[in-house]
Each structure stands twice: as structure tokens, then as C-alpha cells.
N, CA, C and O of each residue as an XYZ file, in Angstrom:
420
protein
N     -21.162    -23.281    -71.720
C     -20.010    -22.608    -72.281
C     -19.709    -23.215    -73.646
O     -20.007    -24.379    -73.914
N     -19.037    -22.292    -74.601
C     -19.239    -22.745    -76.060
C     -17.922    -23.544    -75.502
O     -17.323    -23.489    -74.428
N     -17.697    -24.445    -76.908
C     -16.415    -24.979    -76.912
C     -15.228    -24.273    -76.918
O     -14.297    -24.467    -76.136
N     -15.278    -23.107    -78.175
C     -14.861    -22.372    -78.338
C     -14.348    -21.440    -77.383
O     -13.212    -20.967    -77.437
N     -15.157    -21.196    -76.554
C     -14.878    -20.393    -75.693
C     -13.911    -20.892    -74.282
O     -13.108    -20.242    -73.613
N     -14.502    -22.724    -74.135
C     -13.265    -23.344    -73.352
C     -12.186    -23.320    -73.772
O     -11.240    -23.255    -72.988
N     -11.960    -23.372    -75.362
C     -10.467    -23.902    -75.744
C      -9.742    -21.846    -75.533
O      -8.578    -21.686    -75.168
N     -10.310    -21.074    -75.717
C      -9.383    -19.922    -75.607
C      -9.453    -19.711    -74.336
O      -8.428    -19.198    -73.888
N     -10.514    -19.969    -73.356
C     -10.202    -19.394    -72.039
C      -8.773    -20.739    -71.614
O      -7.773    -20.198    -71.140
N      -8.687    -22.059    -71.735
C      -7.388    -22.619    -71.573
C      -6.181    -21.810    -72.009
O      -5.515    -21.359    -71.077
N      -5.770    -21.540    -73.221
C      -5.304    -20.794    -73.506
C      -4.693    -19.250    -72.479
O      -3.547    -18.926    -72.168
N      -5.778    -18.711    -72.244
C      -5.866    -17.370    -71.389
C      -4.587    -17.531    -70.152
O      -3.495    -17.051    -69.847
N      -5.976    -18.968    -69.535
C      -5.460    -19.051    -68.253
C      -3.808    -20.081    -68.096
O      -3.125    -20.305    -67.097
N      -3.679    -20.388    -69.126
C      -1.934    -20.839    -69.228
C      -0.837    -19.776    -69.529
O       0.335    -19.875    -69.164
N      -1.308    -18.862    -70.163
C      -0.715    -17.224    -69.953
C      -0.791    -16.449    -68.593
O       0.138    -15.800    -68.112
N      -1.827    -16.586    -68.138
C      -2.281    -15.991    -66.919
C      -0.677    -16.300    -65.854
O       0.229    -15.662    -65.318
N      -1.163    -17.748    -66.053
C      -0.075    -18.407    -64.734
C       1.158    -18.593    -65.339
O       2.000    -18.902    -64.495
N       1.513    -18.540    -66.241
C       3.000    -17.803    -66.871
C       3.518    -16.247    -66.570
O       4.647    -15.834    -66.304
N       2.417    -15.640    -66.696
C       2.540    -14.106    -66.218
C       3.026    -14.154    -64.425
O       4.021    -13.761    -63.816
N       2.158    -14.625    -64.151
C       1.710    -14.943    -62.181
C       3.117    -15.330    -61.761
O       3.717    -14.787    -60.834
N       3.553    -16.223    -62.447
C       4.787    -16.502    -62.040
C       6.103    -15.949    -62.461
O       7.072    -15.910    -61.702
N       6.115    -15.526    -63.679
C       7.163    -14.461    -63.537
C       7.466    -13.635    -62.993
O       8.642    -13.332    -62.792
N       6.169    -12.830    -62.466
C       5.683    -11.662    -61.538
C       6.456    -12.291    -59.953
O       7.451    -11.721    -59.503
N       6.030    -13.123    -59.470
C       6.136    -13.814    -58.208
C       7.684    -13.957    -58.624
O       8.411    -13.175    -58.012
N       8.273    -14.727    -59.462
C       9.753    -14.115    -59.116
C      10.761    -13.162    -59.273
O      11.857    -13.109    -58.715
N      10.256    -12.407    -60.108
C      10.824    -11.002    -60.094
C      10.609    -10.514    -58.598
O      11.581    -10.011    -58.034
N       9.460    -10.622    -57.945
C       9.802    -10.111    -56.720
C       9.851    -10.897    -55.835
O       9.726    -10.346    -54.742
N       9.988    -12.026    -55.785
C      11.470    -12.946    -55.064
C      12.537    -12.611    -54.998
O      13.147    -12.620    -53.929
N      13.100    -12.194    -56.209
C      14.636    -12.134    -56.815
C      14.693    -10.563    -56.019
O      15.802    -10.351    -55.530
N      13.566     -9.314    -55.790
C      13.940     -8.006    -55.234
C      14.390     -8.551    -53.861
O      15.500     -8.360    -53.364
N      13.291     -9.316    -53.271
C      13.628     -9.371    -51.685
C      14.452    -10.386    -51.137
O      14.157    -10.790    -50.012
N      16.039    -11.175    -52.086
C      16.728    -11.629    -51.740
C      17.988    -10.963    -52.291
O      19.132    -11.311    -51.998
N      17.671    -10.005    -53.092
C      19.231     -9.147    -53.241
C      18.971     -7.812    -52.528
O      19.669     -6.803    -52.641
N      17.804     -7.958    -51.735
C      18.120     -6.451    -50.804
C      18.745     -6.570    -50.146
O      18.469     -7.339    -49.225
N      20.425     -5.667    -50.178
C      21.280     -6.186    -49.017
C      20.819     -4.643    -48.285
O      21.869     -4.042    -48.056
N      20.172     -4.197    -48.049
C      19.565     -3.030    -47.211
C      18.953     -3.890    -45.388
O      19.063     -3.371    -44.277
N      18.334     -5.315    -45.737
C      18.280     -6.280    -44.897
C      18.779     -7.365    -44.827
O      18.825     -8.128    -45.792
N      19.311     -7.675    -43.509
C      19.718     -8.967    -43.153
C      19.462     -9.933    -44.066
O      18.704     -9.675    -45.001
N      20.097    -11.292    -43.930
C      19.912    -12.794    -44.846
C      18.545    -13.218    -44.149
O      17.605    -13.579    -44.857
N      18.422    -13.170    -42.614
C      17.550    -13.447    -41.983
C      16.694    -12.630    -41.983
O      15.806    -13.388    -41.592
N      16.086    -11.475    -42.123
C      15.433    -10.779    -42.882
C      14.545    -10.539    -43.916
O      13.456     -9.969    -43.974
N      15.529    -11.322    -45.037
C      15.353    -11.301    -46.098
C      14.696    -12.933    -46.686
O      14.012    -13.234    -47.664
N      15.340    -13.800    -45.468
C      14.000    -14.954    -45.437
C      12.964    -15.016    -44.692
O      12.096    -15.879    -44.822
N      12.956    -14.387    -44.099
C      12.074    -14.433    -42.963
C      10.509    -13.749    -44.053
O       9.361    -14.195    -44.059
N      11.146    -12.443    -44.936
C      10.381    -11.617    -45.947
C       9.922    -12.783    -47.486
O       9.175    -12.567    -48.440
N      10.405    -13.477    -47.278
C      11.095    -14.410    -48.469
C       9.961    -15.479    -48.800
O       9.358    -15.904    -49.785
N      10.025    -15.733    -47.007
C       9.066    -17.223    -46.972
C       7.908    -16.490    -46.550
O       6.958    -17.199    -46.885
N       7.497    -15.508    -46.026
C       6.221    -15.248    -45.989
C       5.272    -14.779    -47.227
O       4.045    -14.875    -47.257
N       6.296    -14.141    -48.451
C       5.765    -13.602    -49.431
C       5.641    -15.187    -50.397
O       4.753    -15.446    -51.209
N       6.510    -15.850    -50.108
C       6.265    -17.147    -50.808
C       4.818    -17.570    -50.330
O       3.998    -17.750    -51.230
N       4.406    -17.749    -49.031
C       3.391    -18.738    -48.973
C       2.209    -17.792    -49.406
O       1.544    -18.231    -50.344
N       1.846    -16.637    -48.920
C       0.824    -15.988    -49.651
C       0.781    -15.425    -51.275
O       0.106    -14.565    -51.839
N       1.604    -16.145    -51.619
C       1.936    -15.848    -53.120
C       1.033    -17.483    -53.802
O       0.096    -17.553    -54.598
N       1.586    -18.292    -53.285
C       0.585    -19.740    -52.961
C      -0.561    -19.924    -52.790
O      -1.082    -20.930    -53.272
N      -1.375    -18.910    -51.975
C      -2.149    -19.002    -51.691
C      -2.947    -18.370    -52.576
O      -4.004    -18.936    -52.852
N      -2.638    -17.057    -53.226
C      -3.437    -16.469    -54.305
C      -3.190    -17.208    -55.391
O      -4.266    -17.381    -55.961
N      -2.259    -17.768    -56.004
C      -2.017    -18.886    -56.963
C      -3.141    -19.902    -56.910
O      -4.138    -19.869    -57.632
N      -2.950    -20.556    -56.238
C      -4.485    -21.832    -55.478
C      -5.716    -20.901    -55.656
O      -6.516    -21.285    -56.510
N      -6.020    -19.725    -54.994
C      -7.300    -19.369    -55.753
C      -7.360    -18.852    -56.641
O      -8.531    -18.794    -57.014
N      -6.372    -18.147    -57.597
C      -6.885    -17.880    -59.067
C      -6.956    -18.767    -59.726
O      -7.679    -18.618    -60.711
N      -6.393    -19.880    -59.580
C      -5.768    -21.305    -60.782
C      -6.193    -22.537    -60.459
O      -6.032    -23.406    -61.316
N      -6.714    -22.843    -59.402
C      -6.557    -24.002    -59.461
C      -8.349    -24.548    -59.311
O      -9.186    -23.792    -58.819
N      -8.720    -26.008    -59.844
C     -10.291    -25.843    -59.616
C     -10.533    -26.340    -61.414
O     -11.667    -26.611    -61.810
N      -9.511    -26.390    -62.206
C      -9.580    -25.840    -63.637
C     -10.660    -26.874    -64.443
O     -10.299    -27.944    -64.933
N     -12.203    -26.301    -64.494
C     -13.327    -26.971    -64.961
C     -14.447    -26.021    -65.329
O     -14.661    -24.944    -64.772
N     -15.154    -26.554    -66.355
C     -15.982    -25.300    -67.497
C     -17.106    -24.808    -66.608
O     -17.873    -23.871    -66.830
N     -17.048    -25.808    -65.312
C     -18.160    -25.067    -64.542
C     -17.338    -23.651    -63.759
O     -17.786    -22.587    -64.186
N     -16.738    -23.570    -63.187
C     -15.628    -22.613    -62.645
C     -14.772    -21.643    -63.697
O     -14.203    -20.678    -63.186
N     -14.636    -21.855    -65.238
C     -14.102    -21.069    -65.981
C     -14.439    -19.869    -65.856
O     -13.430    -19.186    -65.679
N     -16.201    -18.729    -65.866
C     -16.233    -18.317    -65.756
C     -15.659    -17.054    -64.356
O     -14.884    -16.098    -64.388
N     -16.181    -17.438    -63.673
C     -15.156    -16.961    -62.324
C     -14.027    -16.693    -62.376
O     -13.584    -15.621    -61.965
N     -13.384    -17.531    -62.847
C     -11.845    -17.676    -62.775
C     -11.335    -16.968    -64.019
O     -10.210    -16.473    -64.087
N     -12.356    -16.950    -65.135
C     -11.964    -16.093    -66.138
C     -11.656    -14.026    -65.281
O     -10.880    -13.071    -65.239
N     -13.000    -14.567    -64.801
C     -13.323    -12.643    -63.769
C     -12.083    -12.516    -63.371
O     -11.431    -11.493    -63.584
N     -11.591    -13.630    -62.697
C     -10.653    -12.972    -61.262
C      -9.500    -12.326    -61.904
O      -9.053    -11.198    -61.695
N      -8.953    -13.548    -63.009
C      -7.998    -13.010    -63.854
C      -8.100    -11.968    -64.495
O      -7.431    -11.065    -63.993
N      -8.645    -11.688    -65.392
C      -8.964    -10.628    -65.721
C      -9.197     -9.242    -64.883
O      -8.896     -8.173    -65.415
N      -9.793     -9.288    -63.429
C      -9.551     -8.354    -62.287
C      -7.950     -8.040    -61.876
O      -7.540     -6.920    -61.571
N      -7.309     -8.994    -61.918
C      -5.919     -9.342    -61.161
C      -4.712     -8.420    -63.005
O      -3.483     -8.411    -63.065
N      -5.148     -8.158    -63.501
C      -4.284     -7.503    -65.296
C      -3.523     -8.826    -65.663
O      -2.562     -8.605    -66.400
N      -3.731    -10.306    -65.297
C      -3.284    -11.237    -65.768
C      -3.793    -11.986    -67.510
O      -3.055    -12.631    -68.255
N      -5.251    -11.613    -67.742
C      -5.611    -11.812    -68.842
C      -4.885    -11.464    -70.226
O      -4.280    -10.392    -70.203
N      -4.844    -12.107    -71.305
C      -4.068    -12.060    -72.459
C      -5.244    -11.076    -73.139
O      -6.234    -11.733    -73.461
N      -5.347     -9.676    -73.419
C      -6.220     -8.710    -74.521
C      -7.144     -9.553    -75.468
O      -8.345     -9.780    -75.620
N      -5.502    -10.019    -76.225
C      -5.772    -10.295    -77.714
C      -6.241    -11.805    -77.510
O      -6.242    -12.491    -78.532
N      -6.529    -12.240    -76.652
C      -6.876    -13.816    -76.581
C      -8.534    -13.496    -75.750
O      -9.423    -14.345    -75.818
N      -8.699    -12.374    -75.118
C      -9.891    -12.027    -74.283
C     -11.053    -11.851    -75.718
O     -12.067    -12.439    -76.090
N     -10.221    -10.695    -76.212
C     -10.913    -10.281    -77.647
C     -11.866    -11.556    -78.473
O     -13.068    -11.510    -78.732
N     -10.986    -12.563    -78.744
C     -11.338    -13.472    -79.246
C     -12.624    -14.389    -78.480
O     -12.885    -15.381    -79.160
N     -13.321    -14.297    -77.454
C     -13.958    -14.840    -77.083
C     -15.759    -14.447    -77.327
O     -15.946    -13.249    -77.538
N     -16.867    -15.211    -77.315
C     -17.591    -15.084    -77.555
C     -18.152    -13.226    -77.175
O     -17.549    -12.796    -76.193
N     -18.819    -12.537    -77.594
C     -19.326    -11.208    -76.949
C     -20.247    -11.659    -75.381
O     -20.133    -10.939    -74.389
N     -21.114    -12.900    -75.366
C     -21.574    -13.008    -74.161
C     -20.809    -13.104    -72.866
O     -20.856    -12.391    -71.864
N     -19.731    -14.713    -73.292
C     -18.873    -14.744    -72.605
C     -17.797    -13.677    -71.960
O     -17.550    -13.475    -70.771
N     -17.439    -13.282    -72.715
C     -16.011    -11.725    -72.625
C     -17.525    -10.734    -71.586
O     -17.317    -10.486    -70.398
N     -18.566    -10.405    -72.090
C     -19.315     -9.087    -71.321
C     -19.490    -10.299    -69.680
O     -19.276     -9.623    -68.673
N     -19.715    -11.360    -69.435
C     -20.162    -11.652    -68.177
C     -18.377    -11.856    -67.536
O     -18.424    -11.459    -66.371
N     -17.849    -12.020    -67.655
C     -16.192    -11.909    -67.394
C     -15.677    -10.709    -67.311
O     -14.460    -10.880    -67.377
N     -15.948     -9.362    -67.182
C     -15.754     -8.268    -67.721
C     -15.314     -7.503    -65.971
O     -16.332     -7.454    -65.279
N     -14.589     -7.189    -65.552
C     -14.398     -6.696    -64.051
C     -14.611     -5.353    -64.233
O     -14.288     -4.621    -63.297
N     -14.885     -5.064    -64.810
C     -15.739     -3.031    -64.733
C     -16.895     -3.659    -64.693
O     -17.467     -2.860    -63.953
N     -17.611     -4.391    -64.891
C     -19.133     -4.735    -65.018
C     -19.864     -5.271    -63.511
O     -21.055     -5.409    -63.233
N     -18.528     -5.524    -62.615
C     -18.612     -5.848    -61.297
C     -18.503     -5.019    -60.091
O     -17.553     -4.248    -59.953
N     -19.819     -5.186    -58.840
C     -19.335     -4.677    -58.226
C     -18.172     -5.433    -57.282
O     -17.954     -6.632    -57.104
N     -17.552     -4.304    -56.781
C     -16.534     -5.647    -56.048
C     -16.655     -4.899    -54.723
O     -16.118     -5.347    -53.710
């Protein structure tokens, strides 16, 4: 992996998990002001969406090494977490093997 290409995929993936987590509490914040359900309900919905929210967190993010960048570049980029204008910028090899239309899934 170029250098170049580590220092913007860092970049990427510190946006990524800025995005990830805003996302994750915006819909925290839906399923504790639904007064449509119970308090108990609404944790019960609360803590389960928390821990599998954790759990996809841990596998998109965590691992963070130039042997694993690629992958982890994919997933993000599969998941609409990738930054465009920061993807753009990356080598043409790198960006086409990272590319989730190029995959089967």
C-alpha cells in the first residue's frame, strides 16, 4: 500500500466512524423519545440496538493496520460511510480494488 494511500484511507476511516456514530445516535435518541412504547420497552429496544450497533462498529473499525486497510476500506465504502471527495483522492489501483460494485457479495 502506497503511503499515500495509508495517510488518506486514515483520514476516510476517522470520518467513517464519525459518520457511524452520529448515525447510531440519532437512532438512539428515535427509540428513547418514542413515547408510543413503554420506558421498559424502550430499553429493552435501547440496549439491544446498542449492543449490535457494537458489534458492527468492532467489525468495520477496529483491526486498524495497512494489512487490513484494504477490506476495511470495502466494507466502508459498502456500508455509504466513505468520504467521496477523500475516496477520489486515492490511488486509481487502490480506489478500483475497494470499489463495492466491483464485488460480488
Amino acid at each position: 500500500m502506497k503511503e499515500s494511500d495509508w495517510k488518506i484511507f486514515k483520514q476516510i476511516k476517522d470520518k467513517a466512524i464519525d459518520q457511524f456514530c452520529r448515525d447510531a445516535l440519532s437512532t438512539f435518541s428515535e427509540i428513547t423519545t418514542d413515547e408510543d412504547k413503554s420506558a421498559h420497552e424502550r430499553y429493552l429496544q435501547l440496549y439491544d440496538t446498542v449492543d449490535k450497533t457494537n458489534r458492527k462498529m468492532s467489525s468495520l473499525f477496529d483491526d486498524h493496520s495497512r494489512s487490513k486497510a484494504a477490506l476495511q476500506l470495502l466494507v466502508i465504502r459498502r456500508e455509504g460511510l466513505a468520504d467521496a471527495v477523500l475516496v477520489a483522492k486515492l490511488s486509481d489501483d487502490f480506489k478500483e480494488s475497494t470499489d463495492p460494485a466491483a464485488v460480488n457479495w
